[in-house]
C-alpha positions in Angstrom: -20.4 13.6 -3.3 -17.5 15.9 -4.2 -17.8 17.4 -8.1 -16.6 14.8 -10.3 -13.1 13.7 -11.3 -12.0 13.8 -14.6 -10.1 11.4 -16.2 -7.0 13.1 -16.5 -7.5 13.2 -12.8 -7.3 9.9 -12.6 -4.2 10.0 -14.9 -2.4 11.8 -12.7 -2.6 8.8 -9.8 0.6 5.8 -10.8 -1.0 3.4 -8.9 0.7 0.0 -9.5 0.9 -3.4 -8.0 4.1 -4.9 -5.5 4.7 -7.7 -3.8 5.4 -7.3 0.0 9.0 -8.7 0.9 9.1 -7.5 4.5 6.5 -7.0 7.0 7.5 -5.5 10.6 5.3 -4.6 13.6 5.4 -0.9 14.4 4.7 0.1 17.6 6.0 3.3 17.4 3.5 4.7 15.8 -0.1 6.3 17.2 -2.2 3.4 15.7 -1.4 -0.1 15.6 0.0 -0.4 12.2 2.7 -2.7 10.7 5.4 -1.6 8.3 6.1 -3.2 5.0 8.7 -2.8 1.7 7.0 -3.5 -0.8 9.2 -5.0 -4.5 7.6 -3.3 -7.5 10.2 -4.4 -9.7 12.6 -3.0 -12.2 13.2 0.1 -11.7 11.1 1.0 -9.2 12.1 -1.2 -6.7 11.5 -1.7 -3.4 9.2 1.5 -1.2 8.0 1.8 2.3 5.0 1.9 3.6 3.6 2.1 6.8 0.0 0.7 6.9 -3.0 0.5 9.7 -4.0 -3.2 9.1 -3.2 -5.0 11.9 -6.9 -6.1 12.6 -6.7 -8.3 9.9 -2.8 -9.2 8.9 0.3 -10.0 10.6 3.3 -9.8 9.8 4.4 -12.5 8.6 1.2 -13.7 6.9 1.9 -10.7 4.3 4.9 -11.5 3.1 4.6 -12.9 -0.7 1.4 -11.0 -1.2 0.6 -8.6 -3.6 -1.0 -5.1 -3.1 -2.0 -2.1 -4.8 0.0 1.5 -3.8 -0.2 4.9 -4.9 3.1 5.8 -6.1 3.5 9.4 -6.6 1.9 11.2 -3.5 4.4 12.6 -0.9 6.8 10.9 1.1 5.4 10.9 4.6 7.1 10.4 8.3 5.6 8.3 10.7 7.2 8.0 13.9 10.7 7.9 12.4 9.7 5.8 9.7 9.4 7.5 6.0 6.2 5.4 4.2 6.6 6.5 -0.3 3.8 4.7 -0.7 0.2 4.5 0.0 -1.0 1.0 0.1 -4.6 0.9 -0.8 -7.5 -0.8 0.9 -11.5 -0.8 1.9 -13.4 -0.9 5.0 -14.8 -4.2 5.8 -18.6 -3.8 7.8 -16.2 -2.4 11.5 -14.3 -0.4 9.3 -11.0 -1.7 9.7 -8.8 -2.0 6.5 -8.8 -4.7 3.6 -5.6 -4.4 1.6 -6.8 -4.3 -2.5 -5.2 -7.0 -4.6 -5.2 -8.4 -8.2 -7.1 -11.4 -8.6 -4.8 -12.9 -10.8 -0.8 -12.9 -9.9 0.8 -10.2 -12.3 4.4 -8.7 -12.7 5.1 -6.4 -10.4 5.1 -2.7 -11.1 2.0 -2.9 -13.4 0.3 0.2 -13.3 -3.6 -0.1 -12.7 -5.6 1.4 -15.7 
């Protein structure tokens, strides 16, 4: 394990909830992945994200759902496609990606504390 974070590490991560309003296949990219814009509300409103979870989600099964995102790390290209957020998951027991959601539905843009 790496030294440990402090909390104003943590402080420094806006992670926040959205609610995915489009979901598209992207085959562009190296990995199967599927892109989505996620609504976080307000004034934040709706980011891009490209995201390697096609093992368990289509497209169309994510709309309406809500997720957890890092806000604030770089914008990143992917195959022509600029993701501004990273949408935040675990490894299931293969190692392929389970998106992280609240249990509860919650207004969008919440930041995770």
């Amino acid at each position: 394990m790496d030294s440990p974070a402090t909390t104003e590490d943590f402080d420094r991560l806006d992670i926040r909830v959205g609610t995915v309003v489009d979901a598209q296949p992207f085959p562009e990219a190296r990995k199967p992945s599927i892109r989505l814009w996620v609504d976080f509300g307000g004034t934040l409103g709706v980011k891009r994200s490209s995201a390697q979870i096609t093992v368990h989600y289509a497209p169309d099964r994510l709309i309406g759902r809500q997720v957890m995102a890092v806000m604030n790390f770089a914008p990143r290209r992917i195959a022509g496609f600029e993701s501004e957020v990273l949408v935040l998951g675990v490894p299931d027991e293969n190692g392929a990606v389970v998106l992280l959601k609240p249990d509860l539905r919650v207004p969008d843009g919440g930041k995770m504390f």
